[in-house]
C-alpha positions in Angstrom: -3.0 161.3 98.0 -3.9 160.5 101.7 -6.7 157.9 100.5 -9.5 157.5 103.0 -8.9 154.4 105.7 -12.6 154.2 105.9 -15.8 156.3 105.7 -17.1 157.7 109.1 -21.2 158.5 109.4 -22.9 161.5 111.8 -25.6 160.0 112.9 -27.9 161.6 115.6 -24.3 163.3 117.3 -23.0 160.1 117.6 -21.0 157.2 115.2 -23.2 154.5 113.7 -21.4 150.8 114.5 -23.3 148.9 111.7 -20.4 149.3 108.6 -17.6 147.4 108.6 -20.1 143.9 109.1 -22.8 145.4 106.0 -21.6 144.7 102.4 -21.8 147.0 99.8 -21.8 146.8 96.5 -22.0 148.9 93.1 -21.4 147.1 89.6 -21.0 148.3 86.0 -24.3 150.1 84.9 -27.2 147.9 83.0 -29.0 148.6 80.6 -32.9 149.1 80.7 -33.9 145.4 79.5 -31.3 143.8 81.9 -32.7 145.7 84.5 -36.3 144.5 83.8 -34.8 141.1 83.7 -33.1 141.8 87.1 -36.3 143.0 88.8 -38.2 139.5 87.4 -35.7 137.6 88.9 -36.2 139.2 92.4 -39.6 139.2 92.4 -39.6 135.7 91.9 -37.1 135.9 95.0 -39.7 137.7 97.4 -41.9 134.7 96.6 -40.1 132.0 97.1 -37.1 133.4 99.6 -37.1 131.3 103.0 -33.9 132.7 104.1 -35.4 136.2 105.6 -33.8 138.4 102.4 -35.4 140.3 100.3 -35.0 142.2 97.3 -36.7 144.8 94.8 -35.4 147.5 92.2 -36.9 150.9 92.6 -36.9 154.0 90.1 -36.0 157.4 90.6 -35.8 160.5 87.6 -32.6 162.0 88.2 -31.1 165.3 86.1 -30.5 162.7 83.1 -33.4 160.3 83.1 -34.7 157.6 84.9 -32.4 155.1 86.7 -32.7 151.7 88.6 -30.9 150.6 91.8 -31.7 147.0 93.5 -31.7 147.1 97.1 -31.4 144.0 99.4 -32.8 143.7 102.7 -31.9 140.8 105.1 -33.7 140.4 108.6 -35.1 143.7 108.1 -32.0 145.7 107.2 -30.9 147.0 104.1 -27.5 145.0 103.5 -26.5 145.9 99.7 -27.9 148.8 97.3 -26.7 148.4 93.5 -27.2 151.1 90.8 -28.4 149.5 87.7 -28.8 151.4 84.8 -27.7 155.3 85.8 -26.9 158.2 83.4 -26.1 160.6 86.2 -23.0 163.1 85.7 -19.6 160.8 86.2 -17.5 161.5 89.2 -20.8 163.6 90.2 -24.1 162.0 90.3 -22.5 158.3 90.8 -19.8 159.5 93.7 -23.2 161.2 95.6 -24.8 157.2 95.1 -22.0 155.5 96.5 -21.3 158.2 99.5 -25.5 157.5 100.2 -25.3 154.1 99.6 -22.4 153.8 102.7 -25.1 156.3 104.7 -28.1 154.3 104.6 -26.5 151.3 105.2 -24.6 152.3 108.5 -27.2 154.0 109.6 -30.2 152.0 108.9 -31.9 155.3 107.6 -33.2 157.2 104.6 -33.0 160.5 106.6 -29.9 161.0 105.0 -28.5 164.6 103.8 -27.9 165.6 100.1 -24.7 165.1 98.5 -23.8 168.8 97.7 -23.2 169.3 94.2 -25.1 166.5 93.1 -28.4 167.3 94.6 -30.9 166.1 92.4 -29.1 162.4 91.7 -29.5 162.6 95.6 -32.9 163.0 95.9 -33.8 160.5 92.5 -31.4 157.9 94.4 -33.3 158.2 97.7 -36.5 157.9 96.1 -35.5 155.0 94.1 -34.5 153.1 97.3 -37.6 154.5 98.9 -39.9 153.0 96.2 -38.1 149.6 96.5 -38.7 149.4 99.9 -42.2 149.8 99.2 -42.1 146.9 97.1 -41.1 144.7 99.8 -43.4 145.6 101.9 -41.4 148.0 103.8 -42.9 151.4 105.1 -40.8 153.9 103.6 -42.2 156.7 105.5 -40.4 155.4 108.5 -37.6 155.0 107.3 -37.3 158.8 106.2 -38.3 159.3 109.6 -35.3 157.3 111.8 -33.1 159.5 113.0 -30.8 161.8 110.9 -27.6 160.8 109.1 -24.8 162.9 107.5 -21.7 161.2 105.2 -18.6 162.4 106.8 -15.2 161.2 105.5 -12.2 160.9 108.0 -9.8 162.6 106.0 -7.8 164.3 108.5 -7.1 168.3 107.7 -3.8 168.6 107.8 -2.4 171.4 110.0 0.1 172.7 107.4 1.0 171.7 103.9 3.5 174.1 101.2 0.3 174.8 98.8 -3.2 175.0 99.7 -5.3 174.8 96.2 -9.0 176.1 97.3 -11.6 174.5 94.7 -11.3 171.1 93.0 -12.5 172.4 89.1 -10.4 171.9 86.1 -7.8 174.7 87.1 -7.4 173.4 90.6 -6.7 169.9 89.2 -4.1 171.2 87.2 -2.5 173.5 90.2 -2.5 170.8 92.6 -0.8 167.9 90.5 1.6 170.7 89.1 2.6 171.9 93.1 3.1 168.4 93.9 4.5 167.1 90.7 7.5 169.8 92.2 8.1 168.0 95.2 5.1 169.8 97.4 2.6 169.0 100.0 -0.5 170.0 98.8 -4.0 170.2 100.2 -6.9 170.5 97.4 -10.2 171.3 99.1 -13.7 171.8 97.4 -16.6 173.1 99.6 -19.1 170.7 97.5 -19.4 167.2 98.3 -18.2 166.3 95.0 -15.3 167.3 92.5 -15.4 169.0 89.2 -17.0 172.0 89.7 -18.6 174.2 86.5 -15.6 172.2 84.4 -17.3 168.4 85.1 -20.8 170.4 84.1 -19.2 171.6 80.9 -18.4 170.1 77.4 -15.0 170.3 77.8 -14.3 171.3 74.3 -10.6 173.5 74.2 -9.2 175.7 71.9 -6.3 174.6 70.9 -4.5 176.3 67.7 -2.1 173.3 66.1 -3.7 170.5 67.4 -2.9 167.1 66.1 -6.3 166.5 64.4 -5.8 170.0 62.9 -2.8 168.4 61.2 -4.3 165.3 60.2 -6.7 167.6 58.4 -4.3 170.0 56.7 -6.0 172.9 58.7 -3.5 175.5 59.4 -4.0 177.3 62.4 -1.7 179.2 64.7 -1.8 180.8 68.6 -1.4 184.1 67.0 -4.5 183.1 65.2 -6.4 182.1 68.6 -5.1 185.6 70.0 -7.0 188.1 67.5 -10.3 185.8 67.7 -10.3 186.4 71.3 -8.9 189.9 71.5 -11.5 191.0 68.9 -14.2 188.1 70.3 -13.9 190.4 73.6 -14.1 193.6 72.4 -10.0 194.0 72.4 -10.9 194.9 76.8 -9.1 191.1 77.3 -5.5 191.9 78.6 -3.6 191.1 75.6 -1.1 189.9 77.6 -2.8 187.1 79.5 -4.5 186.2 76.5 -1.3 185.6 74.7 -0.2 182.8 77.5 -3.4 181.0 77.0 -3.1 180.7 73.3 0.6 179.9 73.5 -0.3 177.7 76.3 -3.1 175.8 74.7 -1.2 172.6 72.9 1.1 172.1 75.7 -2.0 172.0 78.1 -3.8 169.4 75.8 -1.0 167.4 75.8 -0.4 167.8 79.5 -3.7 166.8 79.7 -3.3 163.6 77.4 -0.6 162.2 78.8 -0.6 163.7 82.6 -4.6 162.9 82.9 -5.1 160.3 80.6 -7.7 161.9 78.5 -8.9 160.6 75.5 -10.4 163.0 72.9 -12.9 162.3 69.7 -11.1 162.8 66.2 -13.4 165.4 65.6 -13.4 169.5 65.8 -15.7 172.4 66.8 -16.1 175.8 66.0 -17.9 178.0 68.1 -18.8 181.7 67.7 -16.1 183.9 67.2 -13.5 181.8 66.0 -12.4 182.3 62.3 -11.7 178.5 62.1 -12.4 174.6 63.8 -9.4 174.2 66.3 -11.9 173.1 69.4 -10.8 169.7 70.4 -13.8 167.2 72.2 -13.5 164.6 75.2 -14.3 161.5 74.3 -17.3 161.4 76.2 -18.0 165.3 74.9 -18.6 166.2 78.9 -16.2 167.8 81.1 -17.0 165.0 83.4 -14.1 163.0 81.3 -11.2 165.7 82.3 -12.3 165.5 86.1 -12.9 161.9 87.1 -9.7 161.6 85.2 -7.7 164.3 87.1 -9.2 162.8 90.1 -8.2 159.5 89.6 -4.8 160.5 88.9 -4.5 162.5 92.0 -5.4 159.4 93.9 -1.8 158.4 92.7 -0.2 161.2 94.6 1.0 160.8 97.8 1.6 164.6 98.1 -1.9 165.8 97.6 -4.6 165.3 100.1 -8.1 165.7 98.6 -11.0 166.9 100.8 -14.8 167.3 100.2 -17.1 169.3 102.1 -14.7 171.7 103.6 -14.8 175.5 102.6 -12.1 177.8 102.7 -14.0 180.9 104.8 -10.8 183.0 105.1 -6.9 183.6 104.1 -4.8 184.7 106.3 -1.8 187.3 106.2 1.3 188.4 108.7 2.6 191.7 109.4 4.1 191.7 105.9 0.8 190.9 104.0 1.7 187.6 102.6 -0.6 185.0 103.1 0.1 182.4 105.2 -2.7 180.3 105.3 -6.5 179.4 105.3 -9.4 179.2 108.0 -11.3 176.4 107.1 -14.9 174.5 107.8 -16.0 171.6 107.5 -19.8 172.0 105.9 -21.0 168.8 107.9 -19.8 168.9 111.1 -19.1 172.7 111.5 -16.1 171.8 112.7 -13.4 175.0 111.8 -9.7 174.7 112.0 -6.1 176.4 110.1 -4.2 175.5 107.2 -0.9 177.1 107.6 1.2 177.0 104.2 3.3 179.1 102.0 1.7 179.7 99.4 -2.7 179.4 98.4 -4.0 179.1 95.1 -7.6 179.9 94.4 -9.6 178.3 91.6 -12.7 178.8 92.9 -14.7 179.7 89.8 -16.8 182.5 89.1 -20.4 183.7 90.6 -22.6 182.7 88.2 -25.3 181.1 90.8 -25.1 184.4 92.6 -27.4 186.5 92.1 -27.0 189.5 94.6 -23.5 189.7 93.7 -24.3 189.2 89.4 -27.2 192.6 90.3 -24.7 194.0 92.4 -21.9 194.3 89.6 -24.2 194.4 86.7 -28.3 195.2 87.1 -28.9 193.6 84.2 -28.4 190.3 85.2 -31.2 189.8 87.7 -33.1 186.5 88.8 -35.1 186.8 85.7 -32.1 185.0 84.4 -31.1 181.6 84.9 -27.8 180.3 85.0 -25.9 177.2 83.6 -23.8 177.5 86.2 -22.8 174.4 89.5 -24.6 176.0 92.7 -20.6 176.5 94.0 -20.3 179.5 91.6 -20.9 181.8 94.5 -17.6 184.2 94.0 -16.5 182.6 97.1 -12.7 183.0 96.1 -13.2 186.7 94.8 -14.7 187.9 98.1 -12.3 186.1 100.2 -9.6 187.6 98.3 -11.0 191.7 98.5 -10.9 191.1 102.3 -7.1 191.1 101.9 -6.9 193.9 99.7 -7.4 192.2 96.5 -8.5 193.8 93.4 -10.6 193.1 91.1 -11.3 193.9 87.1 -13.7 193.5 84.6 -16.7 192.6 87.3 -19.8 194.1 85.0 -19.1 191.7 82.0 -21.3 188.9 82.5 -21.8 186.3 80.1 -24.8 183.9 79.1 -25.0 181.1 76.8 -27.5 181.3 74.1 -28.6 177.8 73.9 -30.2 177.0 77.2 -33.0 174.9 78.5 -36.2 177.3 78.9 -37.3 176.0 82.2 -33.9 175.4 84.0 -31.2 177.1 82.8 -28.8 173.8 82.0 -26.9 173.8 78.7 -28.4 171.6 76.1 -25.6 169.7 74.5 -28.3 168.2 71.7 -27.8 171.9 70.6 -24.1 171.5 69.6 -25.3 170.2 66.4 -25.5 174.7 65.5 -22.1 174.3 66.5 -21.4 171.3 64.1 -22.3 173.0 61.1 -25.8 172.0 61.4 -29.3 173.5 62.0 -30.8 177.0 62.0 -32.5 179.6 64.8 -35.9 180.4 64.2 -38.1 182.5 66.6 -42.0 181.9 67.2 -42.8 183.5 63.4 -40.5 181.0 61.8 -38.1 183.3 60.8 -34.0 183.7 61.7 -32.9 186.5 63.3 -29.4 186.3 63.6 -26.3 184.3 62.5 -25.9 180.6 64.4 -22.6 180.7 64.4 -22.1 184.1 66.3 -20.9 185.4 69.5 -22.8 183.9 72.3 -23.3 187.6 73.8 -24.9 188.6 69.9 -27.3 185.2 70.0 -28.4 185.8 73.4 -28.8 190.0 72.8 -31.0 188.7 69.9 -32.7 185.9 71.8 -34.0 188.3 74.3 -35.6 190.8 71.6 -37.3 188.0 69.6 -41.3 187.1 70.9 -41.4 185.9 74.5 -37.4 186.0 74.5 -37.3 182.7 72.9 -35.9 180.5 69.8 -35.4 177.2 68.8 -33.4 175.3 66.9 -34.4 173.3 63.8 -32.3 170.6 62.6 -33.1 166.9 61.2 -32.2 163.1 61.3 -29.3 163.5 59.1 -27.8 166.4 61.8 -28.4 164.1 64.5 -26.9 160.8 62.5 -24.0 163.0 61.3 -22.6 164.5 64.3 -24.2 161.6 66.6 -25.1 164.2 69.2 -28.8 163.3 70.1 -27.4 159.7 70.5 -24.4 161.0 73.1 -26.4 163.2 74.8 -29.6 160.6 74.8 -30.7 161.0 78.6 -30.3 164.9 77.9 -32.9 164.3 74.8 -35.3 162.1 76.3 -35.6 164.5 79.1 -36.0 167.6 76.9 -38.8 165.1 74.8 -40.8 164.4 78.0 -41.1 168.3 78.9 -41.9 169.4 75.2 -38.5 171.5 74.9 -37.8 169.4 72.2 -39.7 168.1 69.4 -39.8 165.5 66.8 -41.6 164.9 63.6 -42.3 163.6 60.0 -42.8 167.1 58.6 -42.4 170.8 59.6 -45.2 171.6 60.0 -45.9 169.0 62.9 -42.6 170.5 65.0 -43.6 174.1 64.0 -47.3 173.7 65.4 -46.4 171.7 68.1 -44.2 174.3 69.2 -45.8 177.3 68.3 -44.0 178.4 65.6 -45.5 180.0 62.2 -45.5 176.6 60.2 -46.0 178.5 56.8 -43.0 180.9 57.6 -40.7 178.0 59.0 -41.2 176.3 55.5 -40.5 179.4 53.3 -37.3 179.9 55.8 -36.2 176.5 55.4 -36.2 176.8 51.4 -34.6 180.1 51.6 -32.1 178.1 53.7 -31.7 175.2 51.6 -31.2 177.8 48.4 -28.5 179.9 50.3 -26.6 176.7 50.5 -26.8 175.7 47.2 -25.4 179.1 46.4 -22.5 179.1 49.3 -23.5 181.8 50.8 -26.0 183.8 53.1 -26.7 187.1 52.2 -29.0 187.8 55.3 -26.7 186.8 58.0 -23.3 185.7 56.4 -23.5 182.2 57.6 -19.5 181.7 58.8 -18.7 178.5 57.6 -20.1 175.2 55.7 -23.4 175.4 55.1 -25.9 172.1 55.3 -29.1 172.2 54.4 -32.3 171.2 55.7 -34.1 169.1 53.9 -35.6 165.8 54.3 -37.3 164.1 58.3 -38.0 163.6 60.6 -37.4 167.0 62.1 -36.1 168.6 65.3 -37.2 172.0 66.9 -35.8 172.7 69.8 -36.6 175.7 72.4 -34.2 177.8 73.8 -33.2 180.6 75.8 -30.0 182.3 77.4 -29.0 181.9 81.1 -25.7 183.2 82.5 -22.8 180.9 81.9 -19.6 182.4 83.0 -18.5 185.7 84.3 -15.6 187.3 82.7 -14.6 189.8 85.9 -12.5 188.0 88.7 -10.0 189.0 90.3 -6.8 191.0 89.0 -3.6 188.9 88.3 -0.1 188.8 86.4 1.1 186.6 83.8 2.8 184.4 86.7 -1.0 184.1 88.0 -0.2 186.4 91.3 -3.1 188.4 92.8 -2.6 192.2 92.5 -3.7 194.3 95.6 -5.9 197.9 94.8 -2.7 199.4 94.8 -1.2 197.1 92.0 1.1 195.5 94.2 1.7 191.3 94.2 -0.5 190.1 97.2 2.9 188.0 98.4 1.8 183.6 98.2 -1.4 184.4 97.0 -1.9 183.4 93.2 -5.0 182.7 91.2 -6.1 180.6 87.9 -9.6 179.7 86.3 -13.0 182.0 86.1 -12.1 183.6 89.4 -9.3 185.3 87.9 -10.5 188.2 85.4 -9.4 190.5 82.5 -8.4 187.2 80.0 -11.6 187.3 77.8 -13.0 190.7 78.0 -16.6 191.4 77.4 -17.5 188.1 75.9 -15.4 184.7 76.4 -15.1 182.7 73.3 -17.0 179.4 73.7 -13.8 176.5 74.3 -11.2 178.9 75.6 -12.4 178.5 79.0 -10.9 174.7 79.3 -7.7 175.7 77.5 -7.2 179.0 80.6 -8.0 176.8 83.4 -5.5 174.3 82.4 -2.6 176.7 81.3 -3.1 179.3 84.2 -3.4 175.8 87.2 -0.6 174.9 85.7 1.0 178.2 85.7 0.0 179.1 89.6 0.6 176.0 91.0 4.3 175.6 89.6 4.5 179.2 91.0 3.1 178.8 94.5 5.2 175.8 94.6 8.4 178.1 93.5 7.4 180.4 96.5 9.1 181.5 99.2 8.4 184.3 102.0 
C-alpha cells in the first residue's frame, strides 16, 4: 500500500505550517480509575507548573459511553491530545480521534469538520477537548470560532491502476487483497472518512457449515445443509445458484480469513433464525470491527493497493464497446474531481439501507417511520451508478429489518444476542410472547410491529448474562441502554416489568409457563427450535426493542463469476460486483450470519476475476 508520507490540513484555503514541530501522541486506552488518577496528577500540574504548560482531561459521551482524552497546552497552544479510556468502534471511532487530533493541532482550532462515518465519536471527541480547555482556563468558544479546518490526506489518486475496488467494507477488503494478491494494481476507495462500512458496524458472526469448532463439537453439518436453510429461509426467490457458491464458499472464506487477515474467532457458536443448526462462527471481539481493522492492516502490507478515504466514486465510465473503463472520482473535502482509468471496477458498495427515498421508492412500506441499523454510507451509491450504464437490477422490493433494535435509534443491540445464545424470551407490554425467539428476523419483526405500540422486550437474567458473557462484552453498549431506560435491571420481575411497563402479573405466569416448557423439552405455543434455558432466579433483564431496516436483499443482477448483467442479460464487460450491492443471493429474508460469509466468498470471487480481465 502507498502509505501516507504525511498528513496535509485545509485550513481557511490555505496549508497550516504548525505540524511537523507539534508532537502528538495517542497511548493504549486506560481505564476509568487510572484516568481519575491521571487527571489528579495534572491538576496538581496547573498548580504548581512554572514552565508555561498546562494540562487537563476532559469528557465527552460518544456512541459507546463516556471517554477521557488529556490535552496539553504549552505557551497557549495545544501541543499533545491523548485518548484515555475510549470504547469507540475500532478502526472507526479511534481512526476519526487521531485524524482530529493531527487537525487541531496543525491548525490551532476546534473548528474542525466531522470525521465521516464516525460522526458522533467526532463530536464527543471535540467536546471532550473543549471541556479541557475550559479547565485550564482556556475559552473554548474561541477556539470553535478560529478559522475552519478540514483533515485532508496526501494520498495521491492515481491516474490509472488494473482494478478499481469502490467501497472499503468486508467484500471490498477481500476484492482488493485478492486483485493484488494476483499481481494487480489496485486502488480501494471508500467515500467515508473511515473504513469498514456496515461490516465494521456488524457482529461479524459467519455461517460456516464444517467449521473446525463444529468438529471439535461432534456437530455434523454440511454446505448442502446451509443451502436449504437459506433457500427455504428466503422464500426459495434466492438464486439457487449463487447461493450454492456462498455455502460451498464459506469454510475456505473463514480460513482465508484466518490466515490471510489474521482473525481470531471465540471457541463458541451461534444460531440465528432460520438455521436448523449452530454453525455461526464469532470474532473474537464479537464486532465486525475485528475483520476490518485487520483487513486494513494487512492491506497496509501491500505495495499494490492504494487505500483512499474521503473520495467517492460519482461515475463509471464505458467505450464504444460498453466495457468499463474507469471511474470519475471526488474528493469529499476538497471537491477536487479527477479519472481512474483501469481495466476492470469492482463495486462493494453496500446496500441503501440509510436511504430512504430510494427504500419508499422500491418498497412503500419502508418509510422514515423506520429506522435503520445501517452506516450513513448505505445510500445505494454503487446500484445507481451501475443502472446509468445499463445495469440491471433484481430483487429491489425485499427489504429487510432486524428485530432486535434499539427503540430510539435504530442501532443493533448486541446485549440481545443472548436470544440468540439460547437464552431469554420476548414478551410484549401485557407480558405475554407472541412469537418464537429463535425465528426469522422478517417473522420477529412482522410480529413486533402488530404487538402494542410496535414494541417488545427481552427478558433474560444474571445467569444469561454470566453464561454467554454478553452484557460484559458489549458493557459500553449496556451502560448506554441503562442510562436511557431501554434496558432494565432488577431483584425481581416485577421491578423490570413495572419499570418498563409491562403487565407484572402476566410476565410472572409467562415465565413459569416458560420455565415448565423447559422442564418438559418442548414448547407447544411456539415450538421453541433448540435448547431451552429457563428463567428463573435474579437479578433480571428486560430489555426494549423494536425493528429497523438492516440490510436490503435487492442489488444489482450478477453471475456466479460476480459480473454485472445489463437489462438485456448481457455481461456489462470489466464491471463485476460482490457484497449487499449485489442482489438475488438471499431472497426475501437474509439469514442472520450469511451476510459475512457472501461478502468474503463473492470479494474474493470478483476481485480474482477483475484481476483475470482483459478487454
Amino acid at each position: 500500500m502507498k502509505r501516507f508520507s504525511r498528513r496535509q490540513f485545509v485550513a481557511g484555503g490555505a496549508l497550516a505550517a504548525f505540524g511537523s514541530t507539534l508532537a502528538l501522541a495517542g497511548c493504549a486506552p486506560m481505564s476509568h480509575d487510572e484516568a481519575q488518577e491521571k487527571e489528579k496528577e495534572a491538576s496538581a500540574q496547573r498548580a504548581s507548573n512554572s514552565q508555561g504548560q498546562v494540562t487537563a482531561i476532559g469528557q465527552g459521551m460518544g456512541k459507546h459511553g463516556n471517554f477521557n482524552v488529556e490535552v496539553s497546552l504549552k505557551d497557549g497552544a495545544i501541543d499533545r491530545i491523548t485518548v484515555l479510556d475510549s470504547r469507540e468502534t475500532p478502526g472507526m471511532g479511534d481512526v476519526a480521534m487521531d485524524k482530529l487530533t493531527q487537525a487541531i493541532i496543525e491548525n490551532q482550532t476546534l473548528a474542525v469538520d466531522t470525521i465521516t462515518g464516525a460522526t458522533l465519536s467526532s463530536m464527543a471527541f471535540l467536546t471532550a477537548v473543549g471541556s479541557a480547555l475550559d479547565a485550564m482556563g482556556e475559552d473554548s468558544k474561541d477556539w470553535q470560532n478560529r478559522t475552519k479546518a478540514a483533515w485532508v490526506s496526501d494520498v495521491e489518486v492515481p491516474k490509472q491502476a488494473d482494478v478499481v475496488v469502490v467501497g472499503a467494507g468486508g467484500a471490498g477488503f477481500a476484492a482488493a487483497i485478492t486483485a493484488a494478491n494476483e499481481g494487480k494494481s489496485v486502488v480501494l476507495l471508500d467515500k467515508m472518512g473511515v473504513y469498514g462500512g456496515d461490516t465494521a458496524l456488524s457482529g461479524g458472526e459467519m455461517a460456516v457449515p464444517g467449521n473446525w469448532i463444529q468438529v471439535t463439537q461432534g456437530v455434523e453439518d454440511s454446505p448442502e445443509n446451509l443451502i436449504e436453510d437459506m433457500l427455504v429461509g428466503g422464500d426459495n426467490k434466492g438464486d439457487p445458484e449463487l447461493v450454492s457458491i456462498i455455502a460451498n464458499g464459506a469454510l475456505d472464506s473463514a480460513n482465508w480469513l484466518t490466515y490471510e487477515g489474521g482473525i481470531s474467532w471465540k471457541h463458541d457458536l451461534m444460531q440465528f433464525g432460520g438455521h436448523n443448526i449452530k454453525r455461526s462462527i464469532i470474532p473474537l471481539t464479537h464486532s465486525g470491527s475485528e475483520m476490518t481493522t485487520k483487513l486494513t492492516n494487512r492491506v497496509g502490507t501491500i505495495d499494490e493497493i492504494t487505500l483512499i478515504d474521503n473520495l467517492k466514486a460519482t461515475e463509471l465510465i464505458q467505450n464504444d464497446q460498453g466495457a468499463i473503463t474507469g471511474v470519475k472520482v471526488e474528493n469529499q473535502i476538497t471537491g477536487d474531481e479527477s479519472t481512474i482509468s483501469c481495466n476492470a471496477v469492482v463495486l462493494t458498495t453496500g446496500g441503501f439501507g440509510s436511504n430512504v427515498d430510494m427504500r419508499v421508492q422500491y418498497n412503500p412500506d419502508m418509510d422514515d417511520k423506520i429506522l435503520s441499523t445501517d452506516s450513513v454510507a448505505a445510500q445505494g451509491d454503487g446500484i445507481v451508478m451501475a443502472q446509468a450504464v445499463g445495469a440491471d437490477t433484481i430483487d429491489m422490493e425485499y427489504i429487510q429489518t432486524y428485530p432486535v433494535c434499539d427503540p430510539e435509534t435504530g442501532a443493533l443491540l448486541y446485549v440481545g444476542d443472548v436470544r440468540l445464545e439460547n437464552y431469554g424470551i420476548l414478551v410484549n407490554k401485557e407480558g405475554q410472547r407472541f412469537v418464537q425467539e429463535l425465528d426469522r428476523r422478517d417473522v420477529i419483526s412482522n410480529g413486533i410491529k402488530a404487538q402494542t405500540d410496535g414494541i417488545a422486550y427481552l427478558l433474560f437474567n444474571q445467569k444469561a448474562a454470566d453464561e454467554t458473557g454478553l452484557v460484559e462484552q458489549h458493557a459500553d453498549e449496556y451502560e448506554n441502554s441503562e442510562s436511557r431506560g431501554v434496558i432494565v435491571k432488577a431483584d425481581t420481575l416485577a421491578e423490570v416489568a413495572e419499570a418498563q411497563g409491562v403487565d407484572p402479573d402476566a410476565l410472572q405466569a409467562t415465565v413459569d409457563q416458560w420455565n415448565e416448557y423447559c422442564a418438559q423439552g418442548e414448547d407447544p405455543d411456539f415450538n421453541y427450535s433448540a435448547e431451552m434455558n429457563t428463567i428463573e432466579e435474579g437479578p433480571y433483564y428486560l430489555m426494549a426493542c423494536k425493528p429497523a431496516v438492516h440490510y436490503t436483499m435487492g442489488g444489482l443482477h450478477i453471475t456466479p463469476e460476480a459480473e454485472v448483467l445489463s437489462v438485456d442479460e448481457e455481461v456489462i464487460p470489466g464491471l463485476y460486483a460482490a457484497g449487499e450491492v449485489a442482489g438475488h443471493k438471499m431472497g426475501t429474508n437474509r439469514l442472520g450470519s450469511c451476510s459475512m460469509t457472501d461478502i468474503y466468498t463473492f470479494g474474493r470471487i470478483a476481485g480474482k476475476n477483475a484481476a483475470a480481465y482483459n478487454a
